[in-house]
PyMOL Python script that loads the backbone (N, CA, C, O; Angstrom):
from pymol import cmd

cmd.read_pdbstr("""\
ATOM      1  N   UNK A   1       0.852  -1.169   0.000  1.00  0.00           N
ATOM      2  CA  UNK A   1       0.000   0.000   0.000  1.00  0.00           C
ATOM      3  C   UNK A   1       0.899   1.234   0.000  1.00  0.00           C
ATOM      4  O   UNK A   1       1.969   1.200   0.607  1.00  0.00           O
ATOM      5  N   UNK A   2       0.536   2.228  -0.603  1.00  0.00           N
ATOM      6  CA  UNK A   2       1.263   3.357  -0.742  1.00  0.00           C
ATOM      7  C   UNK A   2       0.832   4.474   0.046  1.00  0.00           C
ATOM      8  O   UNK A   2      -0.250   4.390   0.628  1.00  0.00           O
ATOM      9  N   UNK A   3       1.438   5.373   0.131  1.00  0.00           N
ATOM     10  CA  UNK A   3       1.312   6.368   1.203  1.00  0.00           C
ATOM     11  C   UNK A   3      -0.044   6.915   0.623  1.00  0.00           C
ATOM     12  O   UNK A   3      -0.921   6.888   1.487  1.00  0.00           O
ATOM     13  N   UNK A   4      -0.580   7.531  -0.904  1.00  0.00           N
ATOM     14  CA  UNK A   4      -1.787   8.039  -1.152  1.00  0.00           C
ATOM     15  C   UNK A   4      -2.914   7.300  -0.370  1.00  0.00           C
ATOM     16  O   UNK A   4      -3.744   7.828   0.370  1.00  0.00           O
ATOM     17  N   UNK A   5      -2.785   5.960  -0.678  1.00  0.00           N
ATOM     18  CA  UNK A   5      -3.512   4.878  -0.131  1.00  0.00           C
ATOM     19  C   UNK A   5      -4.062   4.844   1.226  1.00  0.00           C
ATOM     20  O   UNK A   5      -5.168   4.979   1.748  1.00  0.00           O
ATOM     21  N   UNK A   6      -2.700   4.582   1.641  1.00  0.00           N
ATOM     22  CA  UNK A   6      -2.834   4.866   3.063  1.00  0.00           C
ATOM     23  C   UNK A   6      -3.806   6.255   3.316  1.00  0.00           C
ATOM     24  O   UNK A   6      -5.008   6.087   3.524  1.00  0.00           O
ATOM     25  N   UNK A   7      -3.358   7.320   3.294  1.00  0.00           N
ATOM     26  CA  UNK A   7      -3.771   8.427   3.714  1.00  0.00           C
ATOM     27  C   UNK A   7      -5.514   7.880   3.464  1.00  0.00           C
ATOM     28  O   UNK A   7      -6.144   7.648   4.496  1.00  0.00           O
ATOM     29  N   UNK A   8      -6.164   7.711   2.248  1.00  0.00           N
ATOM     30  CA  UNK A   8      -7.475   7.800   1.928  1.00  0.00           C
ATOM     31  C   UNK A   8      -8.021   6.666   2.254  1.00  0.00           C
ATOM     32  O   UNK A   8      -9.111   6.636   1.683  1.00  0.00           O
ATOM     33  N   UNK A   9      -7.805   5.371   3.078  1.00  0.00           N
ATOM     34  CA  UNK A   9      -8.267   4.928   3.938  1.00  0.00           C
ATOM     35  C   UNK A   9      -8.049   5.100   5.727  1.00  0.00           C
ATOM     36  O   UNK A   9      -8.720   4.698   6.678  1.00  0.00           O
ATOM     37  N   UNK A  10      -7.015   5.746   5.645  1.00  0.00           N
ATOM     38  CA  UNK A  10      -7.392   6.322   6.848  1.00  0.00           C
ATOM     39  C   UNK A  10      -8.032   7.547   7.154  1.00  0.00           C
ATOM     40  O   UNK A  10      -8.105   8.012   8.292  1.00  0.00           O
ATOM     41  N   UNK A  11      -8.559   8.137   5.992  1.00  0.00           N
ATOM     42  CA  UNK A  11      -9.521   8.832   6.599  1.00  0.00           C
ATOM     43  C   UNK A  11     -10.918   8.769   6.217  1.00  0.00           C
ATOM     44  O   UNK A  11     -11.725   9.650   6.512  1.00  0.00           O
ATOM     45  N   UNK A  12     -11.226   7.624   5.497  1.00  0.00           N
ATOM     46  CA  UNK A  12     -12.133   7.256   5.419  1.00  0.00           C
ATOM     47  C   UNK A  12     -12.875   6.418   6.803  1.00  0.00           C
ATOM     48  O   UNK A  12     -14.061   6.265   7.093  1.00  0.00           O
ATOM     49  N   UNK A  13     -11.525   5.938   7.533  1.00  0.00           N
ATOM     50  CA  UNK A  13     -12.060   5.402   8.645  1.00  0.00           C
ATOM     51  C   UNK A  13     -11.906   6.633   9.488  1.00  0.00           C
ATOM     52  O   UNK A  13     -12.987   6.447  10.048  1.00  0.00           O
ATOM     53  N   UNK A  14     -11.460   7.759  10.059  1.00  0.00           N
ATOM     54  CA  UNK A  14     -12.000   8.956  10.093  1.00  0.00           C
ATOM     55  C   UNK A  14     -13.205   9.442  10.477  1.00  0.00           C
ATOM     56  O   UNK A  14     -13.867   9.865  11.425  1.00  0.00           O
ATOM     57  N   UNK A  15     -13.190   9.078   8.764  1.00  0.00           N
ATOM     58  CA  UNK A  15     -15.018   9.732   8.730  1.00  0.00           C
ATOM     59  C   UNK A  15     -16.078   8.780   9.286  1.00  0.00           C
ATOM     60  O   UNK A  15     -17.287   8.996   9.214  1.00  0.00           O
ATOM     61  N   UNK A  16     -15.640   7.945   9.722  1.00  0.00           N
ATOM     62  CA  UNK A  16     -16.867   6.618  10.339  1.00  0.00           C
ATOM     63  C   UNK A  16     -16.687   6.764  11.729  1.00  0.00           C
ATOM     64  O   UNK A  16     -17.729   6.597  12.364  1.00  0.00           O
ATOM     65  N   UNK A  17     -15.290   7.128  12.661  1.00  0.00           N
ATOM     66  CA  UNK A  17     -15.138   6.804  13.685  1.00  0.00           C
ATOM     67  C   UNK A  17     -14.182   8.162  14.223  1.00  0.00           C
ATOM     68  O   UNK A  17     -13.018   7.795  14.378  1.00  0.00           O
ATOM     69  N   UNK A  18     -14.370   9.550  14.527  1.00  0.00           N
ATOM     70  CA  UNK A  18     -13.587  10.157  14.643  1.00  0.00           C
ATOM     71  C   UNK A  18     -12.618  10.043  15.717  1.00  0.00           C
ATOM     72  O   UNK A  18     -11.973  11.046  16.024  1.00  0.00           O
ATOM     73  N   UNK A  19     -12.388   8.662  16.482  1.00  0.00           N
ATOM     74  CA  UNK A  19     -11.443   8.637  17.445  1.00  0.00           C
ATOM     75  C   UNK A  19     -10.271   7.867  16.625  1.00  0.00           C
ATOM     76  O   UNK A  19      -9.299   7.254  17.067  1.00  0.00           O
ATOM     77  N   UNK A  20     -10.725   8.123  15.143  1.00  0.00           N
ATOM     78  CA  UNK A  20      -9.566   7.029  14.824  1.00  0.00           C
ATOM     79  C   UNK A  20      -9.047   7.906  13.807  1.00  0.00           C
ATOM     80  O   UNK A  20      -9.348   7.966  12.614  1.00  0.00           O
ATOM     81  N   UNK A  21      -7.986   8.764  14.664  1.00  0.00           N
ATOM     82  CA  UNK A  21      -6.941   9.661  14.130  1.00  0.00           C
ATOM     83  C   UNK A  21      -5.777   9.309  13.209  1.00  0.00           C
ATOM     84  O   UNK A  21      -5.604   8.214  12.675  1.00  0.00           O
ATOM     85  N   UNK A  22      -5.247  10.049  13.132  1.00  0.00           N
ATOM     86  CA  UNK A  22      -4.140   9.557  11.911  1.00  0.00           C
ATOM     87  C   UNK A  22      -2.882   9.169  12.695  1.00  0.00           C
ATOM     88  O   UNK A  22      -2.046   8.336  12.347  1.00  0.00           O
ATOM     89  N   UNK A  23      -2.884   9.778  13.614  1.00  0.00           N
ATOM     90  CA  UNK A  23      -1.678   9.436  14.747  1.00  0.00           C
ATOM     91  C   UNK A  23      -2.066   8.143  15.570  1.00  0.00           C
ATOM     92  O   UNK A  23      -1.032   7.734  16.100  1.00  0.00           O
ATOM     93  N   UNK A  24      -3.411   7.134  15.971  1.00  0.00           N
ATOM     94  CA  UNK A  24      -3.921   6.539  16.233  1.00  0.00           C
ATOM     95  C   UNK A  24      -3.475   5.491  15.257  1.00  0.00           C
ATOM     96  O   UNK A  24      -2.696   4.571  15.504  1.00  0.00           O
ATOM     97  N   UNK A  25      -4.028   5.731  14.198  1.00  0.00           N
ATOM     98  CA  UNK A  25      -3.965   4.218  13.422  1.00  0.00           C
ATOM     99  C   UNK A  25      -2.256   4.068  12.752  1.00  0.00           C
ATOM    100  O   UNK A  25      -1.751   3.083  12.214  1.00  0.00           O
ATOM    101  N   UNK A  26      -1.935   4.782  12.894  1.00  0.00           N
ATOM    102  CA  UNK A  26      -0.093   5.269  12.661  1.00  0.00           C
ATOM    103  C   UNK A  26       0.184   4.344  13.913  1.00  0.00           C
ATOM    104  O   UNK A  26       1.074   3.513  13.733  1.00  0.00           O
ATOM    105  N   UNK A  27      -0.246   4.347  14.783  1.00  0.00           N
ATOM    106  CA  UNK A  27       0.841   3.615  16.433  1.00  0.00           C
ATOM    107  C   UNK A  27      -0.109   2.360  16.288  1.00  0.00           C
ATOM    108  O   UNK A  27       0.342   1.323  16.774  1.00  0.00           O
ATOM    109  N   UNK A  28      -1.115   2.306  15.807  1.00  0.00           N
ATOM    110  CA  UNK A  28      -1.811   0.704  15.866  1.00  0.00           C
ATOM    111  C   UNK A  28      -0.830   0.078  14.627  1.00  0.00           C
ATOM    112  O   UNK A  28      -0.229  -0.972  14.856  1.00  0.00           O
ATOM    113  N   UNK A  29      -0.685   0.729  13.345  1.00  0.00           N
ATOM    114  CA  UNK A  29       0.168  -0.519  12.518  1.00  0.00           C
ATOM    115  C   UNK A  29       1.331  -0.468  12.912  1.00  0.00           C
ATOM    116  O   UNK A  29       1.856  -1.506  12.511  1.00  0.00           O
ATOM    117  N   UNK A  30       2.185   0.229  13.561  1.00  0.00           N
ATOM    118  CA  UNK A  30       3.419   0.406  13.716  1.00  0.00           C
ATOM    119  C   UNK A  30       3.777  -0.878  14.959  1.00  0.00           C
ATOM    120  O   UNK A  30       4.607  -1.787  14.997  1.00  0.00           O
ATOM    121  N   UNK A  31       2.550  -0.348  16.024  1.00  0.00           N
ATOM    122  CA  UNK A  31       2.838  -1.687  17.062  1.00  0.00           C
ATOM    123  C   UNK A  31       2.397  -3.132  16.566  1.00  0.00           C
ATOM    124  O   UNK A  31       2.997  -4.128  16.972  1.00  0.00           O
ATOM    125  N   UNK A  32       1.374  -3.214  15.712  1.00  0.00           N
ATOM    126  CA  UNK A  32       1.351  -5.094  15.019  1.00  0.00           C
ATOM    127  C   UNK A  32       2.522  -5.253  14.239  1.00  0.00           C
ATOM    128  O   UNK A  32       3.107  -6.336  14.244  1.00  0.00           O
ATOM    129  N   UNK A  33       3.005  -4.115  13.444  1.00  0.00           N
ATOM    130  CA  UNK A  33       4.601  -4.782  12.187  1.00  0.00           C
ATOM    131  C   UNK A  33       5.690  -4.778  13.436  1.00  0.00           C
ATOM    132  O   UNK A  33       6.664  -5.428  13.057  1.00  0.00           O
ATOM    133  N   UNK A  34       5.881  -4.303  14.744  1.00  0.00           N
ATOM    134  CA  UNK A  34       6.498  -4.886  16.073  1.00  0.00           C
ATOM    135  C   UNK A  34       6.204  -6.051  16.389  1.00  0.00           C
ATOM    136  O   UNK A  34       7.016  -6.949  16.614  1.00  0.00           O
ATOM    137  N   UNK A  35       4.819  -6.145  16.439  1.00  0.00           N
ATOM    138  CA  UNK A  35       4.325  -7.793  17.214  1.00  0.00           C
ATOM    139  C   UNK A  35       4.753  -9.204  16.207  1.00  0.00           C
ATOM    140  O   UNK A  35       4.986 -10.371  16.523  1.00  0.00           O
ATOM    141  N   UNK A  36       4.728  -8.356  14.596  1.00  0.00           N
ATOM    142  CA  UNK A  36       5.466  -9.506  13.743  1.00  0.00           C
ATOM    143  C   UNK A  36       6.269  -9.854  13.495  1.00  0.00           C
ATOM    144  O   UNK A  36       6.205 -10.715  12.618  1.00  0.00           O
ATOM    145  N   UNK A  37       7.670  -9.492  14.039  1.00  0.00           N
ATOM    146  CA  UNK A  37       8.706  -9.764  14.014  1.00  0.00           C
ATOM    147  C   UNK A  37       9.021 -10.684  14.430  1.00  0.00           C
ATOM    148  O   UNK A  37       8.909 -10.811  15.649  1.00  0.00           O
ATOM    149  N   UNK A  38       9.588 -11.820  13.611  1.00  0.00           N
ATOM    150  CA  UNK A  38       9.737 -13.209  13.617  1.00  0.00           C
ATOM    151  C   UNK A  38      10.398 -13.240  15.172  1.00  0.00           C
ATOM    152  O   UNK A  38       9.606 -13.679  16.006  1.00  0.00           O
ATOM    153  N   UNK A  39      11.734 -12.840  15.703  1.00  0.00           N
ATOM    154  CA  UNK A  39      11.952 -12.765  17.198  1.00  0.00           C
ATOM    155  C   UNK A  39      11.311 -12.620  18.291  1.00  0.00           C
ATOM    156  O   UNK A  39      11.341 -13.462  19.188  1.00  0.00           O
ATOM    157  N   UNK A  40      10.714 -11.631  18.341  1.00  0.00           N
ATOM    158  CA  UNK A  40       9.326 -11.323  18.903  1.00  0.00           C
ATOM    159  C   UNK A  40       8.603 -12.122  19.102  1.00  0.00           C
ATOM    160  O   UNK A  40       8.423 -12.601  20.221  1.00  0.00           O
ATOM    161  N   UNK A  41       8.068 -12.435  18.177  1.00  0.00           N
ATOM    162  CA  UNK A  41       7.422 -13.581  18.201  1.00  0.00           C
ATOM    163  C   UNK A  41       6.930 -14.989  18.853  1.00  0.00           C
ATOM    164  O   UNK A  41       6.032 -15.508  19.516  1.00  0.00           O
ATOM    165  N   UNK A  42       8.358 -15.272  18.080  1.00  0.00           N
ATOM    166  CA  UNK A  42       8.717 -16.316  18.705  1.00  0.00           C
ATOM    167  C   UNK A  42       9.357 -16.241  20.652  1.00  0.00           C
ATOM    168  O   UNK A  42       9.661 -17.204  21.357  1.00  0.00           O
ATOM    169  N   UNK A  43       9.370 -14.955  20.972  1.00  0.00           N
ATOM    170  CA  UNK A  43       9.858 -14.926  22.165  1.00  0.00           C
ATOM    171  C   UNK A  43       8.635 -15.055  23.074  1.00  0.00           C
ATOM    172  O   UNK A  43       8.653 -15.661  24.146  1.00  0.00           O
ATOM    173  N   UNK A  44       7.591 -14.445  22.566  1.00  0.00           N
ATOM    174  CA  UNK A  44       6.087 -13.998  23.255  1.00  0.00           C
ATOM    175  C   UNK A  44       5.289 -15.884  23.325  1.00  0.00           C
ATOM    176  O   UNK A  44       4.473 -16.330  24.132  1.00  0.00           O
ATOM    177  N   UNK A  45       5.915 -16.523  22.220  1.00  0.00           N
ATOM    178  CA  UNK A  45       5.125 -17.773  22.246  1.00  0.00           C
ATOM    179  C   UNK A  45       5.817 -18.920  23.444  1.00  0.00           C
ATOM    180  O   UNK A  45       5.278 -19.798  24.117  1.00  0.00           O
ATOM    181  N   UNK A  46       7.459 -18.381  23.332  1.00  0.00           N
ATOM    182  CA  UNK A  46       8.006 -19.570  24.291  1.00  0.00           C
ATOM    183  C   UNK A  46       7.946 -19.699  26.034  1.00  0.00           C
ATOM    184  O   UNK A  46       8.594 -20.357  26.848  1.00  0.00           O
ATOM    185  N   UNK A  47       6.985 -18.856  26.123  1.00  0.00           N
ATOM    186  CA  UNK A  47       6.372 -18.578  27.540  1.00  0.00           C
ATOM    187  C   UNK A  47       5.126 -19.486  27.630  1.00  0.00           C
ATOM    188  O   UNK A  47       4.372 -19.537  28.601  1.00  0.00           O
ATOM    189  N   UNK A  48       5.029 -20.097  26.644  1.00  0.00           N
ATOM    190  CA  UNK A  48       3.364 -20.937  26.632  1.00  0.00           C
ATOM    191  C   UNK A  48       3.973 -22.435  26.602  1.00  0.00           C
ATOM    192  O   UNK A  48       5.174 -22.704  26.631  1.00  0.00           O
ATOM    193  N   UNK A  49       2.897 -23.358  26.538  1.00  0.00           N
ATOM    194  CA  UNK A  49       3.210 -24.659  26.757  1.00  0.00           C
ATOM    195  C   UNK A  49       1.827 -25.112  25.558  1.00  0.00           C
ATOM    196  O   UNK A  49       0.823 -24.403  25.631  1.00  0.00           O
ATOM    197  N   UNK A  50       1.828 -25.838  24.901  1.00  0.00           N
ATOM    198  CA  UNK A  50       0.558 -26.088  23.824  1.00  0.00           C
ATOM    199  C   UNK A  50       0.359 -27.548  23.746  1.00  0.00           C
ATOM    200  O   UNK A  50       0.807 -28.422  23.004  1.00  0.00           O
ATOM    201  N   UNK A  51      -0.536 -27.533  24.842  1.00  0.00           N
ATOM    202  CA  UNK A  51      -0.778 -29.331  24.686  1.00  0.00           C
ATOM    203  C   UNK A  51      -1.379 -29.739  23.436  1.00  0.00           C
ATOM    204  O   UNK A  51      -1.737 -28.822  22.696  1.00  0.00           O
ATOM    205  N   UNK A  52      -1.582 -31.060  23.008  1.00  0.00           N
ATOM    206  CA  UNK A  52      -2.084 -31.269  22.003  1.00  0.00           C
ATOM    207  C   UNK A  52      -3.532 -31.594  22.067  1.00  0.00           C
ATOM    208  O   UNK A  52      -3.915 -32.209  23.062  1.00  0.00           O
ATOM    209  N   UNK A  53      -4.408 -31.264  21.133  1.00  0.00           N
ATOM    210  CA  UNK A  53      -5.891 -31.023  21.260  1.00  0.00           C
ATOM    211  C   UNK A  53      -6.209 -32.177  20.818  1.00  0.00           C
ATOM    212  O   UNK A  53      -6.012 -32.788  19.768  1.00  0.00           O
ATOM    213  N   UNK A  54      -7.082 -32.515  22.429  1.00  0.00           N
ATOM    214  CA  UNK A  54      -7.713 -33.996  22.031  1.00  0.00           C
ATOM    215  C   UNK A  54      -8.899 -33.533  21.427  1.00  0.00           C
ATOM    216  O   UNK A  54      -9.176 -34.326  20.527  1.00  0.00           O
ATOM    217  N   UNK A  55      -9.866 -32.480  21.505  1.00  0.00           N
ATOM    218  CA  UNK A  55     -11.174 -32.416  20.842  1.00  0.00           C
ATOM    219  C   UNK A  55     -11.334 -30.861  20.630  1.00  0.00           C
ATOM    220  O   UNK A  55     -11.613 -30.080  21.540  1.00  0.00           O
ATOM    221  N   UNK A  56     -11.025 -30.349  18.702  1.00  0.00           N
ATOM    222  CA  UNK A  56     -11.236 -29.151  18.346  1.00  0.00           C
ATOM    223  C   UNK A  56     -11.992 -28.515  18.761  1.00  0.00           C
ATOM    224  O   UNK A  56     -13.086 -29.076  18.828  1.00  0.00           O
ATOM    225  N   UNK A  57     -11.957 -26.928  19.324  1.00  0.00           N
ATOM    226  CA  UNK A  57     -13.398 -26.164  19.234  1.00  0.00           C
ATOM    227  C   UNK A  57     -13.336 -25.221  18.571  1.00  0.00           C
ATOM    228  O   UNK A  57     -12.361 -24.822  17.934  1.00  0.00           O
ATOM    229  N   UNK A  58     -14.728 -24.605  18.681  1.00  0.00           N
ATOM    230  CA  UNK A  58     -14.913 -23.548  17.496  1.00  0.00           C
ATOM    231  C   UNK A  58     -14.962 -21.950  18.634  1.00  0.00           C
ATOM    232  O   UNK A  58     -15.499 -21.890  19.740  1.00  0.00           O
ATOM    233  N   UNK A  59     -14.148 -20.698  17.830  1.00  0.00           N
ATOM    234  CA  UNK A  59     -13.952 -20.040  18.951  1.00  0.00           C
ATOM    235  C   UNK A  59     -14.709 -18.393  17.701  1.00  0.00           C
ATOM    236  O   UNK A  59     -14.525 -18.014  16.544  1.00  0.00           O
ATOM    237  N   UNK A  60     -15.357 -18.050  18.626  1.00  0.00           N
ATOM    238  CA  UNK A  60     -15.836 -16.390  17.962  1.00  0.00           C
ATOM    239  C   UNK A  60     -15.183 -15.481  18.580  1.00  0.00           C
ATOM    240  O   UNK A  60     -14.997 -15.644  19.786  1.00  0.00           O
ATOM    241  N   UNK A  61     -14.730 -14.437  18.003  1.00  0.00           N
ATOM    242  CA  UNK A  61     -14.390 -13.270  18.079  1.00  0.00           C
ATOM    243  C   UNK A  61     -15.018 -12.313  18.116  1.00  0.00           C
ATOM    244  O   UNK A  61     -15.538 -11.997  17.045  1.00  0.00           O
ATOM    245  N   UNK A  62     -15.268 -11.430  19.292  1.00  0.00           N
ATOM    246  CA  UNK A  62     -15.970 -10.130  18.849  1.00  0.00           C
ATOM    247  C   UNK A  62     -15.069  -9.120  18.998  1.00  0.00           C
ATOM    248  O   UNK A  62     -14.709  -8.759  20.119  1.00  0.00           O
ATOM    249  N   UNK A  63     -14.552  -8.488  17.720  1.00  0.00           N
ATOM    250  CA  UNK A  63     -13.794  -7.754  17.870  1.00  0.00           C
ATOM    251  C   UNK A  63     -13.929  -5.975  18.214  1.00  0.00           C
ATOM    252  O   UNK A  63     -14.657  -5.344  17.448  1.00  0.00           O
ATOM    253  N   UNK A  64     -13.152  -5.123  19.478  1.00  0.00           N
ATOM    254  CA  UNK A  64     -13.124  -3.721  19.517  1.00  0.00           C
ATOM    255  C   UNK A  64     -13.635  -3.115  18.404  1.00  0.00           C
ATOM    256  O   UNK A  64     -13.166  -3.574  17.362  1.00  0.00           O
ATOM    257  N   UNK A  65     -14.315  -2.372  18.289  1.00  0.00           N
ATOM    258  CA  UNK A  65     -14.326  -1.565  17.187  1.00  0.00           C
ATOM    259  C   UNK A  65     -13.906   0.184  17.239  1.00  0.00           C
ATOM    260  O   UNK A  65     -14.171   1.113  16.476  1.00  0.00           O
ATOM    261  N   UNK A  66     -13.294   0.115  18.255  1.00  0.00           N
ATOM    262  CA  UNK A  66     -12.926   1.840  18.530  1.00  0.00           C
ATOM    263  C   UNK A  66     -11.769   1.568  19.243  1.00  0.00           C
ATOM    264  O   UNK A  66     -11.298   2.346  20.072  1.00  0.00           O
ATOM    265  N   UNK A  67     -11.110   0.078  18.840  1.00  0.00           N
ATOM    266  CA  UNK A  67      -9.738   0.851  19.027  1.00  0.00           C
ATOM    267  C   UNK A  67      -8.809  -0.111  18.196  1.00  0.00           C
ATOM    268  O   UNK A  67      -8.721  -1.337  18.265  1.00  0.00           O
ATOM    269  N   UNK A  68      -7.933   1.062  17.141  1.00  0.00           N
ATOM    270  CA  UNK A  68      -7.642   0.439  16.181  1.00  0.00           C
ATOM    271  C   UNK A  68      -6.104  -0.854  16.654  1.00  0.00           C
ATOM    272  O   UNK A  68      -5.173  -0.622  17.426  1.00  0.00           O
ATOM    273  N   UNK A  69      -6.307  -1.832  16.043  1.00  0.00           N
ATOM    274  CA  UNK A  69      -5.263  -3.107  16.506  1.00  0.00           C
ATOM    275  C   UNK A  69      -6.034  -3.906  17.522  1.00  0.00           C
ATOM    276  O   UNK A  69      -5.980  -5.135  17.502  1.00  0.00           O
ATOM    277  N   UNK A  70      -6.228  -3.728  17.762  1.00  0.00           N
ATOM    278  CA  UNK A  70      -6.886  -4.629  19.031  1.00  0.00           C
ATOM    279  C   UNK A  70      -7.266  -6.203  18.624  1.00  0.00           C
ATOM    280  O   UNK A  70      -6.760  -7.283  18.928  1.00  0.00           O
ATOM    281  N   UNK A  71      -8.561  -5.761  17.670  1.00  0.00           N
ATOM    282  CA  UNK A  71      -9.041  -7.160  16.779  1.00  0.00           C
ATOM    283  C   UNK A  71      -8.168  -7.677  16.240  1.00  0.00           C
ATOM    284  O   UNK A  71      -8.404  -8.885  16.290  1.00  0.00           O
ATOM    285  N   UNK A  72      -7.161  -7.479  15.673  1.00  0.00           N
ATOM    286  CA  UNK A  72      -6.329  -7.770  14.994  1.00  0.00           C
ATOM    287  C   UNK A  72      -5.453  -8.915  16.095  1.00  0.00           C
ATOM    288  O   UNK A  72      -5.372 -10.135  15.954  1.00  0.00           O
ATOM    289  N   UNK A  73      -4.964  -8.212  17.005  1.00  0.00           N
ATOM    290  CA  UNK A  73      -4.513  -8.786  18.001  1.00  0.00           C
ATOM    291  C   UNK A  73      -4.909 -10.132  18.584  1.00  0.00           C
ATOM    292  O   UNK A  73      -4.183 -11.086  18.863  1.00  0.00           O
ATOM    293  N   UNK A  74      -6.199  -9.998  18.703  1.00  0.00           N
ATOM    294  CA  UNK A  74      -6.686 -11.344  19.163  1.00  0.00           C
ATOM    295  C   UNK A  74      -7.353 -11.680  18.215  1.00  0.00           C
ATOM    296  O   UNK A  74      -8.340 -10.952  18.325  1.00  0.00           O
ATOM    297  N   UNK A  75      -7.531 -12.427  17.149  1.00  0.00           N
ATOM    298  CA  UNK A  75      -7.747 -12.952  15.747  1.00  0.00           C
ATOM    299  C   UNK A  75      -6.001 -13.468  15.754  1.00  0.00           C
ATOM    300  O   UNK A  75      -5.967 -14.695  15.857  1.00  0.00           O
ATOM    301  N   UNK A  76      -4.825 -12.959  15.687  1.00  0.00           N
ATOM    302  CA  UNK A  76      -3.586 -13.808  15.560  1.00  0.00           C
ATOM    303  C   UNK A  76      -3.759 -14.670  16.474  1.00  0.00           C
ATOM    304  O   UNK A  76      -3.844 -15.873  16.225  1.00  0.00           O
ATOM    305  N   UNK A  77      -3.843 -14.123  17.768  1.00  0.00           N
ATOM    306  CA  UNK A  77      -3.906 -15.019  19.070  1.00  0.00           C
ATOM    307  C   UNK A  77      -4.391 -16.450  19.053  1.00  0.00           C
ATOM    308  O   UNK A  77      -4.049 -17.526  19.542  1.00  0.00           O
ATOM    309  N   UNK A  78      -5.454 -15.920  18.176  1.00  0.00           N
ATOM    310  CA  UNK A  78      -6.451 -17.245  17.960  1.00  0.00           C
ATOM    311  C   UNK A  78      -5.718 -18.377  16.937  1.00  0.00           C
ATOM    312  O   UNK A  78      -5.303 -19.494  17.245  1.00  0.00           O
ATOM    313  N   UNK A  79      -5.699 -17.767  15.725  1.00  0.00           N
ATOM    314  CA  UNK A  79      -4.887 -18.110  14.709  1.00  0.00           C
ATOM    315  C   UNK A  79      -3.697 -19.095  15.136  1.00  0.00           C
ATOM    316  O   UNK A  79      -3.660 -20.268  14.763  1.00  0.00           O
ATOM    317  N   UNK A  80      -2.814 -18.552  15.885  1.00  0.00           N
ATOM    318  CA  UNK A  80      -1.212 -19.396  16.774  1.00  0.00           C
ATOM    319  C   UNK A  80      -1.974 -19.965  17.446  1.00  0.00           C
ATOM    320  O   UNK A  80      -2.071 -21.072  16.917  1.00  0.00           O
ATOM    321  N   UNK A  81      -2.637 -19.933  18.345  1.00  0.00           N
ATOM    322  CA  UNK A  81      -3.137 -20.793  19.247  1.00  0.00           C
ATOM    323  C   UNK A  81      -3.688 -21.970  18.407  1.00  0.00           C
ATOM    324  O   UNK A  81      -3.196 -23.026  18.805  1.00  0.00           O
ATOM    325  N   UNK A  82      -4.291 -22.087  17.683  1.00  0.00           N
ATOM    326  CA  UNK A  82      -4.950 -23.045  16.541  1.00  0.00           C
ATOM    327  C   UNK A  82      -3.817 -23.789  15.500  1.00  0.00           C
ATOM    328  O   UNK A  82      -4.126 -24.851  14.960  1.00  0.00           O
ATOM    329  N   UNK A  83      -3.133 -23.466  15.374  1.00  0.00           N
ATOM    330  CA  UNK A  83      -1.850 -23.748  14.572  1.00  0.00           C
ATOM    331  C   UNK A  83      -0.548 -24.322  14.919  1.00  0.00           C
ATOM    332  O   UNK A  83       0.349 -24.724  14.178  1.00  0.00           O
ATOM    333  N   UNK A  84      -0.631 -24.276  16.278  1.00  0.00           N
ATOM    334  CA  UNK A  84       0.501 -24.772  17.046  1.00  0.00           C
ATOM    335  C   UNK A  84       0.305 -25.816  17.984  1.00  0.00           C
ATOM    336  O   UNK A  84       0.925 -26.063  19.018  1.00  0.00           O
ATOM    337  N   UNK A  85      -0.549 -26.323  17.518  1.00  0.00           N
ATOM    338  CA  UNK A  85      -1.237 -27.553  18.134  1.00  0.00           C
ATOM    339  C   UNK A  85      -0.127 -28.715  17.655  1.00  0.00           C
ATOM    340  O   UNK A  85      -0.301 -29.896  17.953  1.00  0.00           O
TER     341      UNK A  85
END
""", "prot")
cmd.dss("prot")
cmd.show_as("cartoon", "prot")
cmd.util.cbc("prot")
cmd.orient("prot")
């Protein structure tokens, strides 16, 4: 995505949600491309223990909607947690 880009969806979300500033959604992607850093990562996961799943479940998300990253956040959560089985 390019910076024009950028700019005209973020203020399109803006115009839907005025708590979601340009300096706001600037520190929400800046802190998830932090949280993805393969090191990181992998440092935040080796604090867990992941038994193996004797019987799948099905998990919903209701995600924040006024604060940008958040959903995002826990949707990966879910995601690794499901994957590292």
């Amino acid at each position: 995505m390019n910076t024009e880009e950028k700019e005209v969806l973020f203020q399109k979300a803006n115009n839907q949600n005025s708590w979601f500033t340009q300096v706001s959604m600037d520190s929400a992607l800046t802190g998830i491309l932090r949280l993805l850093e393969k090191q990181k990562l992998e440092k935040w996961l080796a604090t867990y223990s992941f038994p193996e799943i004797v019987s799948p479940r099905k998990v919903g998300i209701l995600m924040a909607g006024n604060i940008p990253g958040v959903g995002f956040h826990d949707l990966m959560s879910v995601l690794i947690s499901a994957t590292l089985q």
